[in-house]
MDTraj code that builds the backbone (N, CA, C; nanometers):
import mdtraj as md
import numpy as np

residues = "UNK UNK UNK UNK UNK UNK UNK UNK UNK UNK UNK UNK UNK UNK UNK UNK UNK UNK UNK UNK UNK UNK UNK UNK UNK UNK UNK UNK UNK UNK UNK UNK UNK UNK UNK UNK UNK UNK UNK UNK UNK UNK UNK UNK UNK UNK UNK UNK UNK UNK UNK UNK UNK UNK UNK UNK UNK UNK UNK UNK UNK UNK UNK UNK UNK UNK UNK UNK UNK UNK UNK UNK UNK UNK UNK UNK UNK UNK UNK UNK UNK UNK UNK UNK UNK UNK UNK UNK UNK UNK UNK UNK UNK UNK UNK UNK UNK UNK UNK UNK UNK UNK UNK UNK UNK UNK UNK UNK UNK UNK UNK UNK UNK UNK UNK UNK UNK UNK UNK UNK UNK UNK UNK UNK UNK UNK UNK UNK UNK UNK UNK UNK UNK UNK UNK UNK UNK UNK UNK UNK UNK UNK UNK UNK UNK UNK UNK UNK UNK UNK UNK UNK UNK UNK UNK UNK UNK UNK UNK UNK UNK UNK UNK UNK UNK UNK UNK UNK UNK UNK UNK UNK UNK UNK UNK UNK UNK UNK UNK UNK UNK UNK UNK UNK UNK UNK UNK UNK UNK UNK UNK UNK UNK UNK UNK UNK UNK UNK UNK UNK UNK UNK UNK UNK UNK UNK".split()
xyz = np.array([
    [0.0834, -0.1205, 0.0000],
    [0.0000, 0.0000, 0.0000],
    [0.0865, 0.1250, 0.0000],
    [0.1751, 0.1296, 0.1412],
    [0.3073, 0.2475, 0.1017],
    [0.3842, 0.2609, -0.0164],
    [0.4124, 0.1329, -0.1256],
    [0.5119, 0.2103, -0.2362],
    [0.3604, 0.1892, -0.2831],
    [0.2623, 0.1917, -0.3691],
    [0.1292, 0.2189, -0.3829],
    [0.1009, 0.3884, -0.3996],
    [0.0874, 0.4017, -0.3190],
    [0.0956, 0.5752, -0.2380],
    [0.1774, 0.6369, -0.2701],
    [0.3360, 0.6143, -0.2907],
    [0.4681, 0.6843, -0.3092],
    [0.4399, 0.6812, -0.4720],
    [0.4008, 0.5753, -0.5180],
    [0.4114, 0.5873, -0.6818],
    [0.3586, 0.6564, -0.7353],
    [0.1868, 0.6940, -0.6762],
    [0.1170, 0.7875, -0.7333],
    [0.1564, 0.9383, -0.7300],
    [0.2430, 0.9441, -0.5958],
    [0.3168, 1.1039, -0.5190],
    [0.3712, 1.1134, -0.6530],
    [0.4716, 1.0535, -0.6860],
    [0.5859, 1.0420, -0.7425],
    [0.5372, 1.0722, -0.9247],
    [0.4124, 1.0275, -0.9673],
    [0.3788, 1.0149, -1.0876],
    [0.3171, 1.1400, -1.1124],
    [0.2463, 1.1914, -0.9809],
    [0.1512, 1.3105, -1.0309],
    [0.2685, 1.4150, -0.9834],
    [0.3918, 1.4284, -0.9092],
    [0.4188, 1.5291, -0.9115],
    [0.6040, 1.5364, -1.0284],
    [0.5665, 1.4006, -1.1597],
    [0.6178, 1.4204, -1.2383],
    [0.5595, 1.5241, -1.3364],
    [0.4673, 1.4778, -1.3617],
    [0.3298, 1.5639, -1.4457],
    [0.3209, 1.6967, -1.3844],
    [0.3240, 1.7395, -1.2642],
    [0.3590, 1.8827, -1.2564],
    [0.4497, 1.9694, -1.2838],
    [0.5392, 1.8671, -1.2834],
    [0.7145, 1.9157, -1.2833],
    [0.7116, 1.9725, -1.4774],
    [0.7010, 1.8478, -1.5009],
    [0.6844, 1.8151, -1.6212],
    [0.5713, 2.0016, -1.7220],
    [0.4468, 1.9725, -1.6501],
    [0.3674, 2.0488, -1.6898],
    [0.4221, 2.2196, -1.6690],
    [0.4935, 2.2374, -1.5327],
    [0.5199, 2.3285, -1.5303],
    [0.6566, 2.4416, -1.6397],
    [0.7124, 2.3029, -1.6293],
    [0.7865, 2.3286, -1.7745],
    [0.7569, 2.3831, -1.8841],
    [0.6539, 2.2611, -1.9259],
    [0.6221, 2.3129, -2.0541],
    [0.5716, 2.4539, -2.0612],
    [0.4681, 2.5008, -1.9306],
    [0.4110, 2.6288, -1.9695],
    [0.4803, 2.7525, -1.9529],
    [0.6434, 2.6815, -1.9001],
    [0.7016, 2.8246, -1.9117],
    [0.7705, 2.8608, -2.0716],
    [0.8145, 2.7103, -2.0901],
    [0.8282, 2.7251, -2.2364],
    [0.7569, 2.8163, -2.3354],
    [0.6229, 2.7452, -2.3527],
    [0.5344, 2.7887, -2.4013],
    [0.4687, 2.8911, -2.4030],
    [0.4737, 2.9586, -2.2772],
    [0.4063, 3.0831, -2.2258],
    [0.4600, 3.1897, -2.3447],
    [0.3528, 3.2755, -2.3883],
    [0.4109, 3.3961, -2.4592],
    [0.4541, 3.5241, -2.3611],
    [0.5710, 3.5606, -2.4426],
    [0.6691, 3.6700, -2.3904],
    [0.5660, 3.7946, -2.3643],
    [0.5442, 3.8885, -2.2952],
    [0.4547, 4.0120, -2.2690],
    [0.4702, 4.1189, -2.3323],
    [0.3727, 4.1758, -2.4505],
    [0.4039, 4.3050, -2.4969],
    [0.3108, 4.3678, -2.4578],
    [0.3817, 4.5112, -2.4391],
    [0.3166, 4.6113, -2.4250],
    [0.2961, 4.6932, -2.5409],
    [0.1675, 4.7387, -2.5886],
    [0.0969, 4.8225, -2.6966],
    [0.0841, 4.9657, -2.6643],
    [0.1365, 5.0666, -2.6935],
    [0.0879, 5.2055, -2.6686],
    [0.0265, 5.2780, -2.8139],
    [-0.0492, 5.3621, -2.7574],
    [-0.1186, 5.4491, -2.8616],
    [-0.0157, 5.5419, -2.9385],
    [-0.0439, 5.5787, -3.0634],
    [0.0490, 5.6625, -3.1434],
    [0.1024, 5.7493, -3.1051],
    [0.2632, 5.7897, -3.1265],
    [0.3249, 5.9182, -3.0750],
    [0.4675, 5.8969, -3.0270],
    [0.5141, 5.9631, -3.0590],
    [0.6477, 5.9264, -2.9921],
    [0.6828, 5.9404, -2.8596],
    [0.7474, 5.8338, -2.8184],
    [0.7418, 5.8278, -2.6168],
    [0.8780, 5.8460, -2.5866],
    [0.9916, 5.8566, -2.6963],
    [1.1144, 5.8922, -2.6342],
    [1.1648, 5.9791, -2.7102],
    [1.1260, 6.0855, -2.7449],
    [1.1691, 6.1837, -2.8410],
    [1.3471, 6.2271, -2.8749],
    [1.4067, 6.2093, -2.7594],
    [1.5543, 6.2213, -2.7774],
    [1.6360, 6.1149, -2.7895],
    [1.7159, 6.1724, -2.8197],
    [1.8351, 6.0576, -2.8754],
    [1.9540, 6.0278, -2.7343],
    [2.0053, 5.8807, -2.7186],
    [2.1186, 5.9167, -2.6148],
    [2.1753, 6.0185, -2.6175],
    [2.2068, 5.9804, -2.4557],
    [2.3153, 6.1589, -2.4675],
    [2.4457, 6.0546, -2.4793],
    [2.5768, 6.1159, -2.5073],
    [2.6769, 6.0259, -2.5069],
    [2.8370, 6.1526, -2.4579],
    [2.9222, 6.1436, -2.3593],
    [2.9443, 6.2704, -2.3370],
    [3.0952, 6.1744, -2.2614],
    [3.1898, 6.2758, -2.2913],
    [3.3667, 6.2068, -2.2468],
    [3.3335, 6.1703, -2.1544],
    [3.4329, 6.0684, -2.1030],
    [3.4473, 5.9834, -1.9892],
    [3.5902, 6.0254, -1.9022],
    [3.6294, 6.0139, -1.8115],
    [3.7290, 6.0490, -1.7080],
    [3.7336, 5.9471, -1.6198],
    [3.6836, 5.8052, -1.6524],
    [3.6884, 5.7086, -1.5661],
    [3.8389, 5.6281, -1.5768],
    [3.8972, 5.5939, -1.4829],
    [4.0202, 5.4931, -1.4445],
    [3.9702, 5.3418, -1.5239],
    [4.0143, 5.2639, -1.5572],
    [4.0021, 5.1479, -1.5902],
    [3.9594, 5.0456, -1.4831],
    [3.8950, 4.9447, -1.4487],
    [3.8541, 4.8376, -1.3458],
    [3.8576, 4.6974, -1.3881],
    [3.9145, 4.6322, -1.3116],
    [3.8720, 4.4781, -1.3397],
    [3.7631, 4.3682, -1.3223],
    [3.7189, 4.3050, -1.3722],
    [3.6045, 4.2241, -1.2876],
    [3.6656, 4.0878, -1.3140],
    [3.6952, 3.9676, -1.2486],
    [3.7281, 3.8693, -1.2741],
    [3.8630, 3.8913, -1.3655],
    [3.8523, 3.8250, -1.4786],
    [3.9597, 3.8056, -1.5782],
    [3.9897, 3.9160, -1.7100],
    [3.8770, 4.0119, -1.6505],
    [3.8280, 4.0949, -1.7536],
    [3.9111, 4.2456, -1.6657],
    [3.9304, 4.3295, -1.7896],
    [3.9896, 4.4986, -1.7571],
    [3.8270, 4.5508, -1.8212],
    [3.8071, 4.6550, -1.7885],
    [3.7024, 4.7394, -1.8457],
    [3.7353, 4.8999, -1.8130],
    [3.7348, 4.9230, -1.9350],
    [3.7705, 5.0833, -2.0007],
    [3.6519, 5.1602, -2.0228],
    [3.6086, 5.2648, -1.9469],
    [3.5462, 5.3439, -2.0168],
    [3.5505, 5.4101, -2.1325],
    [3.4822, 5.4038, -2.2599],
    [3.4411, 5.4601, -2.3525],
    [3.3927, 5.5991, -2.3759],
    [3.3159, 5.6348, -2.3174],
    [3.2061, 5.7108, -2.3019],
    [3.1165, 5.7048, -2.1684],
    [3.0660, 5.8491, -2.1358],
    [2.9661, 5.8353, -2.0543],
    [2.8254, 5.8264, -2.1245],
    [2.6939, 5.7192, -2.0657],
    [2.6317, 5.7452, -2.1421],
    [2.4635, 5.7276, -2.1040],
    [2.3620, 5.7584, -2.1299],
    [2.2626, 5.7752, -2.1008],
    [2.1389, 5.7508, -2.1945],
    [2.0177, 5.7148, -2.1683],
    [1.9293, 5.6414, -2.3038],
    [1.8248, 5.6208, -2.1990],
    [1.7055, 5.6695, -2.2936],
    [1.5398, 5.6472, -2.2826],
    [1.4858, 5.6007, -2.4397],
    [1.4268, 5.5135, -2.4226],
    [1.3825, 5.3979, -2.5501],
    [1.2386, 5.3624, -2.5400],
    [1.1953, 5.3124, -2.6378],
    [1.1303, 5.1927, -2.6014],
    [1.1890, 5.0814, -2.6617],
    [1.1412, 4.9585, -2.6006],
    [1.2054, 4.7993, -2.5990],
    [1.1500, 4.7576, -2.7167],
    [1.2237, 4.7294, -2.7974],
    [1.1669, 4.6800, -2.9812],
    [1.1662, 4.5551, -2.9599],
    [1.2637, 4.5192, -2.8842],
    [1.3019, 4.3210, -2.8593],
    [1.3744, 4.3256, -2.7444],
    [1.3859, 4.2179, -2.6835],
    [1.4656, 4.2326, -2.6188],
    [1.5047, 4.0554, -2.5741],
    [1.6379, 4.0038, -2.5371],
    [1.6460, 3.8826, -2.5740],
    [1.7652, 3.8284, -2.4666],
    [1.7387, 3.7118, -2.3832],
    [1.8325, 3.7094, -2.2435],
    [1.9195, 3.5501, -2.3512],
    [2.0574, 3.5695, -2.3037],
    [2.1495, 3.4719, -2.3735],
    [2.2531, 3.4485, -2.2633],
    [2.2528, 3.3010, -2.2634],
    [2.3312, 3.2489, -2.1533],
    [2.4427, 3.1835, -2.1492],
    [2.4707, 3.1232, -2.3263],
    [2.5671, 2.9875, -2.3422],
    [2.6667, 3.1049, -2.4560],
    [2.7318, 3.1752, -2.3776],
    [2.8462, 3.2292, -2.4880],
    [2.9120, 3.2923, -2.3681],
    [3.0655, 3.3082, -2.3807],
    [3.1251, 3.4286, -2.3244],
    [3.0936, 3.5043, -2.3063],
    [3.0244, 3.6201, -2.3802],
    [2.9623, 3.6778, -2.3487],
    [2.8633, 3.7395, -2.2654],
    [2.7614, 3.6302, -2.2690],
    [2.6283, 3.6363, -2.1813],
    [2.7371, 3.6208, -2.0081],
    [2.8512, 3.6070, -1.9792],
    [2.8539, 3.5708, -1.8459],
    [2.8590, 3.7393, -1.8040],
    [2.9178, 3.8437, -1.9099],
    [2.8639, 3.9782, -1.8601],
    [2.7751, 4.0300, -1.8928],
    [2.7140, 4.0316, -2.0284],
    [2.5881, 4.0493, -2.0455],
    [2.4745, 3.9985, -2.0490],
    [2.4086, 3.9284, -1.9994],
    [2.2836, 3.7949, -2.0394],
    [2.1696, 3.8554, -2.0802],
    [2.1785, 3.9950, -2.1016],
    [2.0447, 4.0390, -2.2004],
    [2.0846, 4.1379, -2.3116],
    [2.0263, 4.1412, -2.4545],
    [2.0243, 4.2378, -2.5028],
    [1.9092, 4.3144, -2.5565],
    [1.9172, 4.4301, -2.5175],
    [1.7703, 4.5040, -2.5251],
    [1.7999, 4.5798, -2.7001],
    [1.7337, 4.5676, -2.7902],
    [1.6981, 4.6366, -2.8923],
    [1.6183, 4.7739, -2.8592],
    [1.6588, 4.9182, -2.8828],
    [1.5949, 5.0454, -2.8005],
    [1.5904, 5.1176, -2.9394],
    [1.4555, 5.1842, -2.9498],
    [1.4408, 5.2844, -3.0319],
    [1.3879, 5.3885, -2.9553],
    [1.4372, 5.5078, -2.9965],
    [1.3856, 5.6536, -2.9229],
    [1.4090, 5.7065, -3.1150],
    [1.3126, 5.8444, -3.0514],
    [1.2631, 5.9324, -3.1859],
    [1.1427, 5.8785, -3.2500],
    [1.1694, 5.8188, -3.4231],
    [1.0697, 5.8062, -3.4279],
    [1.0313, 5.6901, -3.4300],
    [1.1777, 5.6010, -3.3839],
    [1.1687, 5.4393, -3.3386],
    [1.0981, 5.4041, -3.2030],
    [1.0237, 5.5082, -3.1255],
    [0.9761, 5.5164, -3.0327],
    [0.8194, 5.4825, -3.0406],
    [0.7547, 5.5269, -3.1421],
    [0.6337, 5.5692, -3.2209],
    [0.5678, 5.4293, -3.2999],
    [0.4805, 5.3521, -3.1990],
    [0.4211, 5.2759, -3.1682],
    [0.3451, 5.2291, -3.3140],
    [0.2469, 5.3391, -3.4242],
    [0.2380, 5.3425, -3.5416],
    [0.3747, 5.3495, -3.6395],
    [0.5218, 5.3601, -3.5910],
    [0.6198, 5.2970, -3.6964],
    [0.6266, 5.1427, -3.6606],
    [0.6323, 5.1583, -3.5251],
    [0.6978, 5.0075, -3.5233],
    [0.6329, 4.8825, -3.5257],
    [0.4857, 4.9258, -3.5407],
    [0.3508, 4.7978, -3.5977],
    [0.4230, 4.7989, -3.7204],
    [0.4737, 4.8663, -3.8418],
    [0.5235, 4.8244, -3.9485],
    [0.6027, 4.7672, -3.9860],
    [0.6968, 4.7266, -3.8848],
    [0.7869, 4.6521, -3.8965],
    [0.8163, 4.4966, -3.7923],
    [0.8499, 4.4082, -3.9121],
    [0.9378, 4.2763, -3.7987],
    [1.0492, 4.2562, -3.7242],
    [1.0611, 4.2817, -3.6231],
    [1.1900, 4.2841, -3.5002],
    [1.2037, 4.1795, -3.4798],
    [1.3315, 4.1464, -3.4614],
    [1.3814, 4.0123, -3.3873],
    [1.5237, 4.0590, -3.3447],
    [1.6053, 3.9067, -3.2621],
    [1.6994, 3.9352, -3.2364],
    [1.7686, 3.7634, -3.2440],
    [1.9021, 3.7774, -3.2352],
    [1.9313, 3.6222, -3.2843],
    [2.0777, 3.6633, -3.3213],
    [2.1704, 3.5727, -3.1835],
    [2.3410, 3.5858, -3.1947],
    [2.4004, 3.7165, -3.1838],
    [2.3364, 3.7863, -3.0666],
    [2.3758, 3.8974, -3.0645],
    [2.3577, 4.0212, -3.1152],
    [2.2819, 4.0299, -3.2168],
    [2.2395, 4.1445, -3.3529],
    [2.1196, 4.1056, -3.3591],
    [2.0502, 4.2517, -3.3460],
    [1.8938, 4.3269, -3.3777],
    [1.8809, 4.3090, -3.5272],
    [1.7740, 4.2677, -3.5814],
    [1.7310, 4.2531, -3.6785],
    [1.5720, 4.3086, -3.7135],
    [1.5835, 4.3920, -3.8516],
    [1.4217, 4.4466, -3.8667],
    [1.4372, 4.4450, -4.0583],
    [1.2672, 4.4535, -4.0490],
    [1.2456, 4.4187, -4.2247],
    [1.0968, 4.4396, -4.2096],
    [1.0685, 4.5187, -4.3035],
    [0.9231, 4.5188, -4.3841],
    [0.9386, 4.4963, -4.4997],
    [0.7924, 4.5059, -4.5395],
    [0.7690, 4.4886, -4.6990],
    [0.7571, 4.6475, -4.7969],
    [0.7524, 4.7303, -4.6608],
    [0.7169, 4.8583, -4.7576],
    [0.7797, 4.9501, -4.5943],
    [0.9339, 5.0184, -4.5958],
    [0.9742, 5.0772, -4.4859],
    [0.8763, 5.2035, -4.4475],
    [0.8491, 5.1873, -4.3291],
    [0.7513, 5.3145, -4.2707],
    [0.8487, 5.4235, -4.2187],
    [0.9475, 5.4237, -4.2328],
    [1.0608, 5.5492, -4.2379],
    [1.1972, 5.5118, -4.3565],
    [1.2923, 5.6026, -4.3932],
    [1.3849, 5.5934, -4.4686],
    [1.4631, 5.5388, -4.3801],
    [1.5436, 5.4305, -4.4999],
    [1.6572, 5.3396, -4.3575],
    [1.7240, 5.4163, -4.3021],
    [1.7870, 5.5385, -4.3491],
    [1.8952, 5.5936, -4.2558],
    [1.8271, 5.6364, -4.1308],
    [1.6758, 5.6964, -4.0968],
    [1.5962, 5.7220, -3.9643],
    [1.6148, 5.5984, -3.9373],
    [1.5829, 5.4812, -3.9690],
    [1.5844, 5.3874, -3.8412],
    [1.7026, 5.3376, -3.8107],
    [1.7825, 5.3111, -3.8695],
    [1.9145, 5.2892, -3.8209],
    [1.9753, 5.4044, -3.7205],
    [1.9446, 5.5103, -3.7645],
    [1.9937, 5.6511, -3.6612],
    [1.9100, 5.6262, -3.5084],
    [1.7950, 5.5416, -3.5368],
    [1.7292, 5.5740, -3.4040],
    [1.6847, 5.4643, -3.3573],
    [1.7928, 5.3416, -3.3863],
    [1.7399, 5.2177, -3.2942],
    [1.8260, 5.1620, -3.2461],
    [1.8508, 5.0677, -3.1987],
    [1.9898, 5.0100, -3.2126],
    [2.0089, 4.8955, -3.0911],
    [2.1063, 4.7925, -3.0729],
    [2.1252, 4.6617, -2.9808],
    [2.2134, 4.7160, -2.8884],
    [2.1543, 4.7358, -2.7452],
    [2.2428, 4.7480, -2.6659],
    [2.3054, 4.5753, -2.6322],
    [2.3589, 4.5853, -2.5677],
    [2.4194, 4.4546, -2.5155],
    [2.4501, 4.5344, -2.3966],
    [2.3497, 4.4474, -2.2441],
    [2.3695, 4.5051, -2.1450],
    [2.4496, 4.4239, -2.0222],
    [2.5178, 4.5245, -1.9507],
    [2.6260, 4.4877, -1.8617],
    [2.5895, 4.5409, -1.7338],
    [2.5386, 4.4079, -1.6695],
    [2.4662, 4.4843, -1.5237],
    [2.6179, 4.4816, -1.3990],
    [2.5841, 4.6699, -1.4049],
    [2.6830, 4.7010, -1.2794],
    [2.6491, 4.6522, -1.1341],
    [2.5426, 4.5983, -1.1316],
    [2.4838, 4.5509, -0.9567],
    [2.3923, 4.4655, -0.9708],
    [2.3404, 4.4266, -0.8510],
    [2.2430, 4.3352, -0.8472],
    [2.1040, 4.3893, -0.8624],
    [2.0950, 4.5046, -0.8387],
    [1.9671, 4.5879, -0.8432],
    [1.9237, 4.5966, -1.0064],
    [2.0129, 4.6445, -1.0750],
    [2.0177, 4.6713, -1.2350],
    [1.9890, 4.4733, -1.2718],
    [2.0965, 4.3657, -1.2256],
    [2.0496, 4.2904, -1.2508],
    [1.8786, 4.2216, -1.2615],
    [1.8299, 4.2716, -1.1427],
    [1.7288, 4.2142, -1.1369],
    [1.5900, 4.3057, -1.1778],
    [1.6148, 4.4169, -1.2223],
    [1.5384, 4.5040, -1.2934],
    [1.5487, 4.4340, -1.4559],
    [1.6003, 4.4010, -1.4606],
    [1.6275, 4.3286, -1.6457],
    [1.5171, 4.2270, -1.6330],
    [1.4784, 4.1329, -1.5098],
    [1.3341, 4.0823, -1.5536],
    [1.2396, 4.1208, -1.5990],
    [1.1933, 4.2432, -1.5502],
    [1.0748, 4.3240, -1.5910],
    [1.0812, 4.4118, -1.7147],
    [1.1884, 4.3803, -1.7817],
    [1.2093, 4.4160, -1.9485],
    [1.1466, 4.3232, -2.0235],
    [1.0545, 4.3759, -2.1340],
    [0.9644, 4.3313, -2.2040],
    [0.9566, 4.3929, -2.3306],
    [0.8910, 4.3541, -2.4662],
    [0.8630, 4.4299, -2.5619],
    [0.7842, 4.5403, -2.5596],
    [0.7926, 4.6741, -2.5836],
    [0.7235, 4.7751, -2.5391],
    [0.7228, 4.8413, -2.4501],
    [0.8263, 4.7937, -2.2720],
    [0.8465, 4.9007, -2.1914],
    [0.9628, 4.9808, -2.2121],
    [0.9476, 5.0984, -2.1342],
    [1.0102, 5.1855, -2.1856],
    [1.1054, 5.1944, -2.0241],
    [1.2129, 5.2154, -2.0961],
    [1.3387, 5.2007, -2.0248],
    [1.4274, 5.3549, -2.0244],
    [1.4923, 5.3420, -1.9093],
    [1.5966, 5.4690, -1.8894],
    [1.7454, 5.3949, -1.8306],
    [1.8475, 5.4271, -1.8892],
    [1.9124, 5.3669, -1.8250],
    [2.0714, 5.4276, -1.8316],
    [2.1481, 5.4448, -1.7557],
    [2.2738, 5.5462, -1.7646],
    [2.3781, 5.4315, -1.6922],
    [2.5218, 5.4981, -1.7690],
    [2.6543, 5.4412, -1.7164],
    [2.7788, 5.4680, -1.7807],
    [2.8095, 5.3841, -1.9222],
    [2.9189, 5.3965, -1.9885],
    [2.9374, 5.3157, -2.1082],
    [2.9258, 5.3416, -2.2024],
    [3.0197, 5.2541, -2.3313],
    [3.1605, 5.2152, -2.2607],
    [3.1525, 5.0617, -2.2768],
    [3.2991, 5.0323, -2.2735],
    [3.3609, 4.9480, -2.3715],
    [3.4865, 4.9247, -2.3433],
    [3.5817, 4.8309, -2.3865],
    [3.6230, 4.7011, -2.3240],
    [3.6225, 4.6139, -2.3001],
    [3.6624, 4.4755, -2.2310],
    [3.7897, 4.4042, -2.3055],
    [3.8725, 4.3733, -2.2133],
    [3.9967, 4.3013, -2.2616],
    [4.0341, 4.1714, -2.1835],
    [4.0318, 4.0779, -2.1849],
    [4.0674, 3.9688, -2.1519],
    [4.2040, 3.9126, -2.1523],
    [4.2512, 3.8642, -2.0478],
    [4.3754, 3.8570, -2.0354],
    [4.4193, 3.7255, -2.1521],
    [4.3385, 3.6522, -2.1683],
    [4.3817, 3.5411, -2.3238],
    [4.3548, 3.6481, -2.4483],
    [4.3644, 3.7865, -2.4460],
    [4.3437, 3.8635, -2.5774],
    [4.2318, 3.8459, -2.6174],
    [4.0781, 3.7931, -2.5838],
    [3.9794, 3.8306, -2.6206],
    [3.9832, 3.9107, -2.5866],
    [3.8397, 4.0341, -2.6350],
    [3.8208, 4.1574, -2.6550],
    [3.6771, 4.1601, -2.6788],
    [3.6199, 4.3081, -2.6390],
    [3.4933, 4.3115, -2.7114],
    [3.4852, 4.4755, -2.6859],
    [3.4749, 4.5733, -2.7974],
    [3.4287, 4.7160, -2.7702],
    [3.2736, 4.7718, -2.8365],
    [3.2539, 4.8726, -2.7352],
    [3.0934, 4.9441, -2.7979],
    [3.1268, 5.0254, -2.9472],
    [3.0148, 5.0183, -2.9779],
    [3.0330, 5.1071, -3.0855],
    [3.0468, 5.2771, -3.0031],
    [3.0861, 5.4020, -3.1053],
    [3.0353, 5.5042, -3.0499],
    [2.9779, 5.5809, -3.1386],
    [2.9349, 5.5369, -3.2219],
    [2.8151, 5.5668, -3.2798],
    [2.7038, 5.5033, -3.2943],
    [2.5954, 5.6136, -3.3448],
    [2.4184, 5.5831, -3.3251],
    [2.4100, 5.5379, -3.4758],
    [2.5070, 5.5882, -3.5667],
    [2.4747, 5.5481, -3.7185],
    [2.5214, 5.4904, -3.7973],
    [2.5956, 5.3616, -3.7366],
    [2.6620, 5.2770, -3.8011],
    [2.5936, 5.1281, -3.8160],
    [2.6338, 5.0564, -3.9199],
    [2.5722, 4.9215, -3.9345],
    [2.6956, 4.7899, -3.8923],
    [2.6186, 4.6741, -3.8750],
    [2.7076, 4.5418, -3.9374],
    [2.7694, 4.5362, -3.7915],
    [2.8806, 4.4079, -3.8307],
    [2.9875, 4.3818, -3.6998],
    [3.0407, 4.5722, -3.6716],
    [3.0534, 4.5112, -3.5185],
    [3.0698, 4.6002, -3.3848],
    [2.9900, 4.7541, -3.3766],
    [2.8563, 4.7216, -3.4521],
    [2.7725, 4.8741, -3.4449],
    [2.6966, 4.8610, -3.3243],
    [2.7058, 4.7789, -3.2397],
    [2.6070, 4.7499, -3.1717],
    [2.6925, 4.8342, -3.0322],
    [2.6030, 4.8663, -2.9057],
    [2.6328, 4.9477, -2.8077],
    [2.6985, 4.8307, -2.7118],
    [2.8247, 4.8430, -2.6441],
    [2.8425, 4.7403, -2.5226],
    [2.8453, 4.8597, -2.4022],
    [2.7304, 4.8309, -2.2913],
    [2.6553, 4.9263, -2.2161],
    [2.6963, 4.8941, -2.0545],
    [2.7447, 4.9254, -2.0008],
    [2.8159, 4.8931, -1.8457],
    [2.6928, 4.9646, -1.7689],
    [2.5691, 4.9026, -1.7222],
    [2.4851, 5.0500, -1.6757],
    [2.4569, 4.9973, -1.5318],
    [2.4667, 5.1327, -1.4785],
    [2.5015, 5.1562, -1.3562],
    [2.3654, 5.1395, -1.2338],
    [2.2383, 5.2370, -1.3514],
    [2.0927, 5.2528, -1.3284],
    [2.0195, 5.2593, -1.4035],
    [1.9163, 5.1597, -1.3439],
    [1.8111, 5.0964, -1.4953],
    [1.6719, 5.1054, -1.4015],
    [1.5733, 5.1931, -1.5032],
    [1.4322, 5.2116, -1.4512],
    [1.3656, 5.1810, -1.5638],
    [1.2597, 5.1038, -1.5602],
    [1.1737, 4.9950, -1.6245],
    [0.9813, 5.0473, -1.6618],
    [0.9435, 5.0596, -1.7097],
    [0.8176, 5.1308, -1.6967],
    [0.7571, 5.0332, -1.7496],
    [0.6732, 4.8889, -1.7113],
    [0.6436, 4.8245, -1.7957],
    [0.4815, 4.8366, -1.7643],
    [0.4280, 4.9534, -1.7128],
    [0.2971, 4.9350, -1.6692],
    [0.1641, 4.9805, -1.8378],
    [0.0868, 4.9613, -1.7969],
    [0.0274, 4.9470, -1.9113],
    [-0.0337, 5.0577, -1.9685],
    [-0.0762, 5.0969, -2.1461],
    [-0.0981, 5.2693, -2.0990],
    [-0.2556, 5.2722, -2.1010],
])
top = md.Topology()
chain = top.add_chain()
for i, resn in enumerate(residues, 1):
    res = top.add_residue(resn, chain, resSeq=i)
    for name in ("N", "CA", "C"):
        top.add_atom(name, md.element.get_by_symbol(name[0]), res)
traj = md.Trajectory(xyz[None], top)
């Protein structure tokens, strides 16, 4: 009667285990929809740096730039199995201007995949050089645990603020990885590498 009893424990709380899985799998990611208009009208600020160099582990990190950004979240995408992801494990895709503007960005398909933001329509609802000027892949580098755990509540559509530094990373085996410092460049290394210090999340609904 006791292994009886244990088998059924054991069977139904495979099927939970099991079930609970799947629905996180499965569960769809949360977007947020806002009404037309642009919600981040400015562009980063990006302004000299005077910072000393720091180490973290095996890594040197150079300030770049000081730097600062209000967006909204076009994509945003957490990555765990690369070098990489052990300093950054999310990258947020951010448009401000008129990449902000809820009626552009229904026109277009966002994704993200190996590090690089990706977008495509069939008929562009701005000239490429506006959206390239006003979107772009951060790759984020949480300075604390607070910033860490604010990156949960990043979603498609909230709108984010977030300040620190463009940097540089050097690895003592000669890997490397630097930010871009520009807003208007394409292809390998256009993308932002973002050291941020403070991250505020607005994912409430409008």
């Amino acid at each position: 009667m006791k292994g009886s009893i244990a088998g059924k424990f054991l069977l139904v709380g495979l099927i939970l285990w099991f079930g609970g899985i799947g629905a996180y799998l499965l569960w769809p990611e949360r977007t947020i929809h806002h009404p037309p208009g642009m919600l981040a009208p400015a562009a980063p600020e990006q302004t000299v740096s005077t910072r000393s160099a720091w180490t973290l582990n095996e890594y040197t990190i150079q300030s770049l730039a000081e730097f600062r950004a209000k967006g909204v979240v076009l994509h945003a995408k957490k990555y765990s199995r690369s070098r990489e992801s052990s300093l950054s494990p999310m990258d947020i895709a951010l448009g401000w201007g008129a990449m902000s503007d809820q009626s552009v960005i229904d026109k277009l398909e966002i994704s993200q995949s190996g590090r690089w933001y990706m977008w495509k329509a069939k008929t562009l609802p701005l000239p490429r050089g506006v959206i390239v000027a006003s979107s772009s892949n951060m790759h984020i580098l949480p300075a604390n645990d607070e910033v860490r755990d604010a990156l949960d509540n990043v979603c498609t559509g909230a709108i984010v603020t977030f300040s620190g530094c463009l940097v540089e990373i050097k690895a003592t085996d000669g890997w490397h990885w630097r930010s871009s410092l520009s807003r208007t460049d394409e292809g390998d290394g256009s993308c932002e590498v973002v050291w941020v210090e403070h991250l505020d999340v607005d994912d409430s609904d409008p």
